[in-house]
C-alpha positions in Angstrom: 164.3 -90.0 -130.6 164.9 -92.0 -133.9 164.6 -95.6 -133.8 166.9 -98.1 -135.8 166.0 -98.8 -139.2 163.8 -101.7 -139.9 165.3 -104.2 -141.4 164.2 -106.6 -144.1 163.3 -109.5 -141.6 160.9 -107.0 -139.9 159.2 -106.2 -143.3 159.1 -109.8 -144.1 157.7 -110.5 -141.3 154.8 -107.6 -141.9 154.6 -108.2 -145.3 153.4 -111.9 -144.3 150.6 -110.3 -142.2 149.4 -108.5 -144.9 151.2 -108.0 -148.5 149.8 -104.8 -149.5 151.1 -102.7 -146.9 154.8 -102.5 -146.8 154.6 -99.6 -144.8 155.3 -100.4 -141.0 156.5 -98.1 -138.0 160.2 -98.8 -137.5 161.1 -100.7 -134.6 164.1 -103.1 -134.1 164.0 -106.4 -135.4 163.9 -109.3 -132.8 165.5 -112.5 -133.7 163.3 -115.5 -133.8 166.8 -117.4 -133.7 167.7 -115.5 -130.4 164.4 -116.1 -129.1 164.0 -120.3 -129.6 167.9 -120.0 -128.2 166.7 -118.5 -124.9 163.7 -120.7 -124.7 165.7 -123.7 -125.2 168.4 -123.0 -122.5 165.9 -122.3 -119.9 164.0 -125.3 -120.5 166.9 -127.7 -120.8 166.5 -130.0 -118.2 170.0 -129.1 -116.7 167.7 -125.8 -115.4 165.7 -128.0 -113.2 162.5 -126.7 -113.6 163.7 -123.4 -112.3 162.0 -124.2 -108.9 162.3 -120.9 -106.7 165.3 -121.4 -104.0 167.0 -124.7 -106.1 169.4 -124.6 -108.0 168.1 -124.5 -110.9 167.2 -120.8 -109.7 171.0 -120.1 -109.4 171.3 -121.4 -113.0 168.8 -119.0 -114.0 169.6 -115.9 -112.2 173.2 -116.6 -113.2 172.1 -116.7 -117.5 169.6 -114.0 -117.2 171.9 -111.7 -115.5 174.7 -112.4 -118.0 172.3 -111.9 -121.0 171.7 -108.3 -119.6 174.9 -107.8 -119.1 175.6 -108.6 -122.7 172.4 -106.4 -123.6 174.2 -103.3 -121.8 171.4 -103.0 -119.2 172.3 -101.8 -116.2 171.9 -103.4 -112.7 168.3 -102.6 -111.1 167.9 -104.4 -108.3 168.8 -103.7 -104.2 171.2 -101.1 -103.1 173.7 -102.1 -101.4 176.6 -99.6 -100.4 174.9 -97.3 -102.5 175.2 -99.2 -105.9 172.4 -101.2 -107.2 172.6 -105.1 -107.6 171.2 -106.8 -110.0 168.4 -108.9 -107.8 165.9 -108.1 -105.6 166.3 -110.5 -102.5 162.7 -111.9 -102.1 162.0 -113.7 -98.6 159.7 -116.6 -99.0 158.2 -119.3 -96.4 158.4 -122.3 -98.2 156.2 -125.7 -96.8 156.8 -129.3 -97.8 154.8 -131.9 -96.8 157.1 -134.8 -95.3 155.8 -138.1 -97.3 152.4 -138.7 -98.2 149.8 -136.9 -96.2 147.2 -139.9 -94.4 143.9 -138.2 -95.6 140.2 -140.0 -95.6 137.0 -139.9 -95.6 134.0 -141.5 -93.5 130.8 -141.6 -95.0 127.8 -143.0 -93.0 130.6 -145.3 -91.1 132.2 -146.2 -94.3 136.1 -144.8 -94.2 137.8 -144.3 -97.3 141.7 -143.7 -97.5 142.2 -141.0 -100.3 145.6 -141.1 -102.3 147.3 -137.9 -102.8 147.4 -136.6 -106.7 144.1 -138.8 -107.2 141.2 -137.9 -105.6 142.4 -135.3 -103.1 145.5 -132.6 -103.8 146.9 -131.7 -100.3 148.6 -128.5 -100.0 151.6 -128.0 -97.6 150.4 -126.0 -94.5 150.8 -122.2 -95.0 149.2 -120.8 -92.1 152.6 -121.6 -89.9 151.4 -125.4 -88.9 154.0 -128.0 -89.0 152.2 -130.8 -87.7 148.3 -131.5 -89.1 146.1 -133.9 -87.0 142.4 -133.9 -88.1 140.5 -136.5 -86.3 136.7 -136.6 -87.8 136.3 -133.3 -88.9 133.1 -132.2 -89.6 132.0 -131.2 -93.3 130.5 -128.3 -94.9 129.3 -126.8 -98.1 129.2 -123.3 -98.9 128.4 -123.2 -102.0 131.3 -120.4 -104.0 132.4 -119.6 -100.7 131.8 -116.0 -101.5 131.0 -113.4 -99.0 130.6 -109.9 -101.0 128.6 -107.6 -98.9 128.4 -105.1 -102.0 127.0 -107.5 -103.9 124.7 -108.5 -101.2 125.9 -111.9 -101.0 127.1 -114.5 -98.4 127.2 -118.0 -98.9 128.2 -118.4 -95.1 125.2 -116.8 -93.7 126.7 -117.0 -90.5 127.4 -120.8 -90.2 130.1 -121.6 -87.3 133.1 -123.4 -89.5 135.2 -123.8 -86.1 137.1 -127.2 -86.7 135.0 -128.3 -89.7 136.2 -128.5 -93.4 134.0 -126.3 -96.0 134.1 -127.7 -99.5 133.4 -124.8 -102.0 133.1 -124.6 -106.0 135.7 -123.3 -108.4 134.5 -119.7 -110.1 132.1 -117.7 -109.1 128.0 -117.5 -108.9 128.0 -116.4 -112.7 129.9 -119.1 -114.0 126.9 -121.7 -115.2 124.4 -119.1 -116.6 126.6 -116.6 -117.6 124.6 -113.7 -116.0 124.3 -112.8 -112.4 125.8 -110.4 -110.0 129.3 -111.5 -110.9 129.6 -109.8 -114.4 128.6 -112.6 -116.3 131.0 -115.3 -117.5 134.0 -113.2 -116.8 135.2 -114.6 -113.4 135.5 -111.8 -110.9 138.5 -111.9 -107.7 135.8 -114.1 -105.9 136.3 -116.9 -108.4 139.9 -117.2 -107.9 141.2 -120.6 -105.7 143.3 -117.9 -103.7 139.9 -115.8 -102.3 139.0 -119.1 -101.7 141.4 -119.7 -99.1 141.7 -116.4 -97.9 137.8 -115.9 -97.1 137.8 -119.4 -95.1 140.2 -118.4 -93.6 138.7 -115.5 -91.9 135.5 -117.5 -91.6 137.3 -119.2 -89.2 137.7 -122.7 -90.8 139.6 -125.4 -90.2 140.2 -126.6 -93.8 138.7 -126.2 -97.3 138.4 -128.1 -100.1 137.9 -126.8 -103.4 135.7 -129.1 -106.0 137.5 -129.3 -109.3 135.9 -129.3 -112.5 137.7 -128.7 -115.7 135.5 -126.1 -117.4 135.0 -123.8 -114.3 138.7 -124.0 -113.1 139.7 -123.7 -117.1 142.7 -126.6 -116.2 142.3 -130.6 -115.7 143.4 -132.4 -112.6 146.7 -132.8 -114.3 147.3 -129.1 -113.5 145.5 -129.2 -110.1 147.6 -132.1 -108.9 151.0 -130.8 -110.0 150.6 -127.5 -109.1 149.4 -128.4 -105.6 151.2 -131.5 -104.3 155.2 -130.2 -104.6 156.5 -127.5 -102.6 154.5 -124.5 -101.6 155.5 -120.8 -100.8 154.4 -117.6 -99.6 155.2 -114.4 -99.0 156.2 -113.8 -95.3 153.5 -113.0 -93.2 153.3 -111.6 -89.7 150.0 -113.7 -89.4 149.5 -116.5 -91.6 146.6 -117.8 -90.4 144.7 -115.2 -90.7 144.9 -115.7 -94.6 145.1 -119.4 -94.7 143.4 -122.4 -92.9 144.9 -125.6 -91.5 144.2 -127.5 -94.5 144.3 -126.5 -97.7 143.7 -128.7 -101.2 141.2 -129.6 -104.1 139.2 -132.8 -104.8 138.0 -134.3 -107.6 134.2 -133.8 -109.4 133.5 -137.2 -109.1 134.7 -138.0 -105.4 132.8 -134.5 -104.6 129.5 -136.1 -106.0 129.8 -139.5 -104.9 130.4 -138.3 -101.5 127.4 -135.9 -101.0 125.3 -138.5 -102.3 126.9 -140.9 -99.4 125.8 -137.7 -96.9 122.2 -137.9 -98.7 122.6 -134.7 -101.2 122.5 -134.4 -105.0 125.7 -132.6 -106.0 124.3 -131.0 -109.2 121.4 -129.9 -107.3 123.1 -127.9 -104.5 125.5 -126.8 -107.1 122.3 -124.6 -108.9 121.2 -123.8 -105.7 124.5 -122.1 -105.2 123.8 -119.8 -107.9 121.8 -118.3 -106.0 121.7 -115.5 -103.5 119.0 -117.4 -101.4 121.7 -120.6 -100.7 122.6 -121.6 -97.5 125.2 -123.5 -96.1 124.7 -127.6 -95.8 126.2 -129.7 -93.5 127.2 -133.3 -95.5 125.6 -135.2 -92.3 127.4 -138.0 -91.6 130.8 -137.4 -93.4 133.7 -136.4 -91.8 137.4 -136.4 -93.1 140.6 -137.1 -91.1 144.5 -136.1 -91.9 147.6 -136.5 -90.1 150.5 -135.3 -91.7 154.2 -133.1 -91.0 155.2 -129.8 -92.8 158.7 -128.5 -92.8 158.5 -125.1 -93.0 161.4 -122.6 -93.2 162.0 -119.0 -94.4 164.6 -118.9 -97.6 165.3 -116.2 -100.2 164.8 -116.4 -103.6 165.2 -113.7 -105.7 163.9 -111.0 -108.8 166.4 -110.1 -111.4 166.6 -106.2 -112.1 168.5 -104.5 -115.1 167.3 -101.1 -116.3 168.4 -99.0 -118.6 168.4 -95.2 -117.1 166.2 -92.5 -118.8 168.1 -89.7 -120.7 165.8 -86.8 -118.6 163.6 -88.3 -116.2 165.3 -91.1 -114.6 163.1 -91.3 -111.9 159.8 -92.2 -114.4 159.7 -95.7 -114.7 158.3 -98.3 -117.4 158.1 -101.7 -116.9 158.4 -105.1 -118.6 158.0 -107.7 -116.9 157.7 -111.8 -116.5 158.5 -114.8 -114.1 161.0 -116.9 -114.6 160.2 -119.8 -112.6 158.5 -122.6 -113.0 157.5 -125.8 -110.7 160.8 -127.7 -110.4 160.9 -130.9 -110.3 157.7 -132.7 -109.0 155.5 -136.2 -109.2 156.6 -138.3 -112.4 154.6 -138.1 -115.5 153.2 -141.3 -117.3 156.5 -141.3 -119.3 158.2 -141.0 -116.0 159.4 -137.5 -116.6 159.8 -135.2 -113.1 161.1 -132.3 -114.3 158.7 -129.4 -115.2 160.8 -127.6 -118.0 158.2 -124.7 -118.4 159.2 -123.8 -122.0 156.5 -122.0 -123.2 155.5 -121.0 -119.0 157.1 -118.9 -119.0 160.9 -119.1 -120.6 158.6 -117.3 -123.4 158.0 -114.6 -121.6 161.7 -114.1 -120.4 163.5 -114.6 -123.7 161.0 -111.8 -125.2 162.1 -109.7 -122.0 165.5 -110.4 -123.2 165.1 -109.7 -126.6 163.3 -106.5 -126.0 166.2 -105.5 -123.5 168.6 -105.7 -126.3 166.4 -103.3 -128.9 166.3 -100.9 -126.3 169.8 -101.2 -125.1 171.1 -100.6 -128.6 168.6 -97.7 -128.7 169.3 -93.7 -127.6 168.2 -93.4 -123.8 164.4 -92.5 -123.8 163.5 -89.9 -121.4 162.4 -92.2 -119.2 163.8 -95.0 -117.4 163.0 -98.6 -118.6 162.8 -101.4 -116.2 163.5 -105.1 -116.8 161.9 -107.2 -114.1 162.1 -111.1 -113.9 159.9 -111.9 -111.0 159.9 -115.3 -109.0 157.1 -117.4 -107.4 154.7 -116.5 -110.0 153.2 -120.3 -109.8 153.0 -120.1 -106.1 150.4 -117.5 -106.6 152.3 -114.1 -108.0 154.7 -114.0 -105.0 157.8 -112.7 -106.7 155.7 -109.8 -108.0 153.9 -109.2 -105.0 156.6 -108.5 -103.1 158.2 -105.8 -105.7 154.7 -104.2 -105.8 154.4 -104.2 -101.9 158.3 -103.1 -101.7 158.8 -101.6 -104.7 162.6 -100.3 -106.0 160.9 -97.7 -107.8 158.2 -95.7 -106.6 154.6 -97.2 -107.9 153.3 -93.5 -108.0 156.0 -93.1 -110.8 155.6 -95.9 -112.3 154.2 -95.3 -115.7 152.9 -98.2 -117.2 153.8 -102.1 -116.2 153.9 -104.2 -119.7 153.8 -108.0 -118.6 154.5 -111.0 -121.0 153.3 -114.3 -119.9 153.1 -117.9 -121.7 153.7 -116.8 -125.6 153.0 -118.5 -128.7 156.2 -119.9 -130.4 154.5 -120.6 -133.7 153.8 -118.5 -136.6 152.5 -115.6 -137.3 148.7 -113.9 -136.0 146.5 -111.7 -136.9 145.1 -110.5 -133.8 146.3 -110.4 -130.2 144.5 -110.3 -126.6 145.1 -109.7 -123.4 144.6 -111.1 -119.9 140.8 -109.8 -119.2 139.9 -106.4 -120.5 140.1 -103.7 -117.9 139.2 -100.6 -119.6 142.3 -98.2 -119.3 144.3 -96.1 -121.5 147.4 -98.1 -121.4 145.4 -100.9 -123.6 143.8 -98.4 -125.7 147.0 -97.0 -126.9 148.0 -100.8 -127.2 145.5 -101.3 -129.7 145.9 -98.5 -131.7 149.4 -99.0 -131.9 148.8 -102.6 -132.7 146.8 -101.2 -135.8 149.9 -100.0 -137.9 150.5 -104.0 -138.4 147.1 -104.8 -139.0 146.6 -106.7 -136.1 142.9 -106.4 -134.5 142.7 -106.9 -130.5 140.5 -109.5 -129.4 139.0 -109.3 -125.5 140.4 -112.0 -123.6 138.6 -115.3 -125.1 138.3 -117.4 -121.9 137.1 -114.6 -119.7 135.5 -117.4 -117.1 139.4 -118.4 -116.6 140.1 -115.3 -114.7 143.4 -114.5 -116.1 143.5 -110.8 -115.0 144.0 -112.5 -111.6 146.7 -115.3 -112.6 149.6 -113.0 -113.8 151.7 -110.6 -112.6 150.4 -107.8 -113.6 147.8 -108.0 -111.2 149.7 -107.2 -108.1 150.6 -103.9 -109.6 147.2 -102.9 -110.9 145.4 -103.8 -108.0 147.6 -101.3 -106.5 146.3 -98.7 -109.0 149.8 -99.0 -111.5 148.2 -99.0 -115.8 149.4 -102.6 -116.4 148.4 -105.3 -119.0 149.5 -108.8 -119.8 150.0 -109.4 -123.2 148.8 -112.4 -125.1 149.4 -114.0 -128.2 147.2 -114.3 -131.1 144.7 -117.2 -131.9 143.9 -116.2 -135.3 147.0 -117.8 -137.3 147.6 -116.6 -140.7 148.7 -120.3 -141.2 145.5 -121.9 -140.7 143.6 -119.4 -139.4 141.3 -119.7 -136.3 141.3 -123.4 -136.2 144.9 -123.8 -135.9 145.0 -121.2 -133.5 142.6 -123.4 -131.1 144.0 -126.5 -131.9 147.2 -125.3 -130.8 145.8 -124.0 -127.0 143.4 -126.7 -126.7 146.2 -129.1 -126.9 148.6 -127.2 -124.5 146.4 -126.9 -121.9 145.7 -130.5 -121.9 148.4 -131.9 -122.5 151.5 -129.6 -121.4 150.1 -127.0 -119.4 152.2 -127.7 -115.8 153.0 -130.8 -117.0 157.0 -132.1 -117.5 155.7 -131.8 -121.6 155.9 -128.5 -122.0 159.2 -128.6 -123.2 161.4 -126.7 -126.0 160.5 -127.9 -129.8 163.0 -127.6 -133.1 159.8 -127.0 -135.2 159.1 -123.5 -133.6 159.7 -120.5 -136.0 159.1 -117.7 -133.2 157.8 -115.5 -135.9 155.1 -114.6 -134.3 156.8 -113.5 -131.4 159.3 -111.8 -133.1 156.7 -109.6 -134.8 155.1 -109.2 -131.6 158.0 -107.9 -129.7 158.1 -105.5 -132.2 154.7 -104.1 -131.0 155.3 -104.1 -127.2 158.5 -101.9 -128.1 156.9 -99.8 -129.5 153.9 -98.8 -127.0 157.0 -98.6 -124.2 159.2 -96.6 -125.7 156.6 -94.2 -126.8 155.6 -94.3 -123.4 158.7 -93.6 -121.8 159.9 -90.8 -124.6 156.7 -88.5 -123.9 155.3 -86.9 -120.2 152.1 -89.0 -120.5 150.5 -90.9 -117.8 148.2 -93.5 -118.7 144.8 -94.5 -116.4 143.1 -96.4 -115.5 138.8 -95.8 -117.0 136.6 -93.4 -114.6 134.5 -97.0 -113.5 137.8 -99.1 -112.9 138.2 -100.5 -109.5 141.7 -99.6 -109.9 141.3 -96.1 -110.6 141.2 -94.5 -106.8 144.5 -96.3 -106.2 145.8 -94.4 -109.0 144.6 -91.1 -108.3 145.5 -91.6 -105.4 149.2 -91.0 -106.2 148.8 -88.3 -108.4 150.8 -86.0 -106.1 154.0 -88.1 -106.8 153.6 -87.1 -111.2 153.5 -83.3 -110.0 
């Protein structure tokens, strides 16, 4: 197929990148007007926050459908009396603690009343609990709280957790030295707060409680406390418990150390012990913690938004863009006394750049395969929204060719490079980076690979369900100032916006760098979905048996 010409914005746009080469494949151009436009609508505070099941979630089903609509997608979502709808209806169990949960400490006989948000984040109760009441329950470290027989490693060790509280570390073993059995600095499944849960779980404890620290967790207490103290979800399970404890919640560094000294242990020593495949669990003798506090819990729906655009000769072949549009809502006040969570660059980026590339294709001859436009929900409430599509999917995963997922973009200018969330080796990112080579951009491996964002975006629940699928990220090297600016510009969104009510729309934002961008991810998908070639996953990937796998279904 022939694309649309490029137009002079696109060359501009190129040309800034690097003069001498005015020579660029020809994709669409992609409005950095259109882009801020979408950004700043979903991240007016009229959207609320776009908390799942609110209606700020009406408001932003309702725009995002129309702006397909406008786009000439077509719907994608449910059947229903044989025609397709343009959502995905996406049951959730949602838990809200009632008040502020009563939560303290006793320490050899001192009690200590902790205050949600400071030095304790409760979680609602997910494991189907409505009514917590801990009366002096025992507490226990276990170290990472990692139990990974291939690696020949249990930090349980076969300690009895029955109605006792572990307290774990953020990351995994690898995380201080940067070597190990781990895979070095890049954090591994076992470093994610979400094993975390799920392996106490089936340890059999009553609660845990994970130790924050900013470097390890890659996010301050700022993040920790909003992300953990509003209103939680989950998929709907037939057994809860069986993935989550009684309690649930993170405490702070400093309370951590002060009270295992109070118990009679050194915090940074038992945290270097920890390291080690030789730790065992330690009982904080003498300190106990108590918490009485309601849930309500209650099933609701939320939803995906679906368009597609059908393929010209193999309709059933499916590529994939995707992104979450929801954010946290409204939650606990900021210092300003702000309490809505706008979530402009998290993630209305990614959905106006969904939007945007909706429209190029749209305007575009049908490929030969279909194209799939997939807003998912409950991404901050631990990739729900795309959990459930990939568990439930509308369109078979075996026939899915390639998932392309856009998450948390950079507004600014132009870059010279682009990552991605962690570096699986697969052909899907291969033919991303040499595509990316036509505008001079160079790939850089995911910079922060100790943040474990493979695991934090919703690409994961397809891959991990063997489905080629990256999550593009902007680059860091700006050709307006270069490196510097580049980290400037993340260092001071992570501390001071990252789930906080600041991350909010700004006038001074070109978008050119998204614009150019787009121009990149078009390109891989379409020539993905115009040829008959199925990307995979590398020989050594632990997503490649998945994939295989299914390889009757591409027959």
């Amino acid at each position: 197929m022939k694309f649309p010409a490029v137009s002079l914005l696109a060359l501009s746009i190129a040309l800034a990148v690097n003069p001498a080469s005015a020579a660029k494949p020809t994709a669409p151009t992609f409005d950095p007007k259109r882009l801020s436009n979408d950004v700043k609508v979903l991240s007016t505070d009229e959207f609320e926050g776009r908390g799942p099941a609110t209606e700020g979630e009406t408001k932003t089903v309702d725009y995002v459908i129309a702006q397909m609509k406008a786009a000439g997608l077509k719907p994608g979502g449910d059947l229903k009396d044989g025609q397709r709808e343009w959502t995905q209806a996406v049951p959730l169990a949602r838990a809200e603690i009632r008040g502020a949960p009563q939560v303290s400490v006793k320490v050899a006989g001192k009690s200590q009343a902790l205050t949600q948000g400071e030095q304790i984040a409760v979680r609602a109760a997910q494991n189907g609990t409505t009514a917590i009441d801990i009366a002096n329950a025992p507490l226990v470290f276990v170290g990472y709280g990692v139990k990974a027989p291939e690696r020949n490693w249990d930090d349980f060790k076969g300690v009895d957790l029955k109605g006792k509280i572990a307290v774990v570390l953020i990351n995994d073993p690898d995380f201080e030295s940067g070597q190990g059995d781990f895979g070095g600095k890049a954090m591994t499944y076992y470093g994610r707060w979400t094993y975390k849960y799920e392996e106490a779980a089936r340890q059999g404890a009553l609660g845990l409680l994970i130790v924050h620290e900013t470097a390890p967790a890659s996010y301050g207490w700022a993040t920790v406390k909003n992300s953990n103290t509003n209103t939680m979800f989950d998929v709907v399970r037939d057994d809860p418990a069986s993935v989550h404890p009684t309690m649930e919640g993170w405490i702070q560094r400093d309370f951590a150390a002060a009270l295992f000294k109070g118990a009679g242990q050194d915090f940074d020593a038992l945290k270097k012990q920890a390291a080690t495949r030789d730790f065992k669990p330690v009982e904080l003798k003498g300190a106990t913690l108590s918490a009485k506090y309601d849930v309500n819990r209650e099933v609701i729906t939320s939803h995906n938004i679906v368009g597609r655009i059908d393929g010209a000769k193999r309709p059933d072949e499916t590529v994939i863009y995707s992104g979450h549009w929801d954010h946290l809502g409204v939650g606990q006040p900021d210092a300003k006394g702000d309490t809505i969570y706008n979530g402009a660059v998290d993630n209305a980026t990614g959905i106006a750049a969904m939007l945007e590339l909706a429209r190029g294709f749209a305007k575009a001859p049908a490929p030969d395969r279909s194209i799939v436009f997939l807003a998912v929900t409950a991404e901050e409430k631990g990739l729900l929204g795309s959990e459930y599509y990939a568990s439930k999917p509308l369109y078979p995963l075996g026939k899915t060719v390639a998932v392309i997922n856009m998450d948390a973009l950079d507004p600014h200018g132009l870059a010279r490079n682009f990552t991605t969330s962690g570096s699986a080796k697969q052909e899907l990112l291969d033919q991303l980076v040499t595509t990316a080579k036509q505008w001079n951009l160079d790939y850089v491996t995911d910079p922060k690979p100790e943040a474990g964002h493979f695991f934090r975006s919703d690409h994961f629940p397809f891959a991990k369900r063997g489905v080629p699928a990256i999550s593009f990220g902007s680059g860091n090297d700006l050709v307006d100032g270069g490196l510097a600016a580049g980290k400037k510009i993340e260092d001071e969104y992570v501390a001071d916006r990252y789930h906080q009510p600041a991350d909010q729309w700004e006038a001074s934002w070109t978008f050119a760098g998204m614009a150019r961008d787009l121009q990149l991810l078009y390109t891989v998908g379409h020539d993905l979905a115009d040829s008959d070639r199925w990307p995979n996953w590398d020989s050594a990937s632990e997503f490649r048996a998945a994939r295989d796998a299914t390889a009757g279904d591409r027959k």
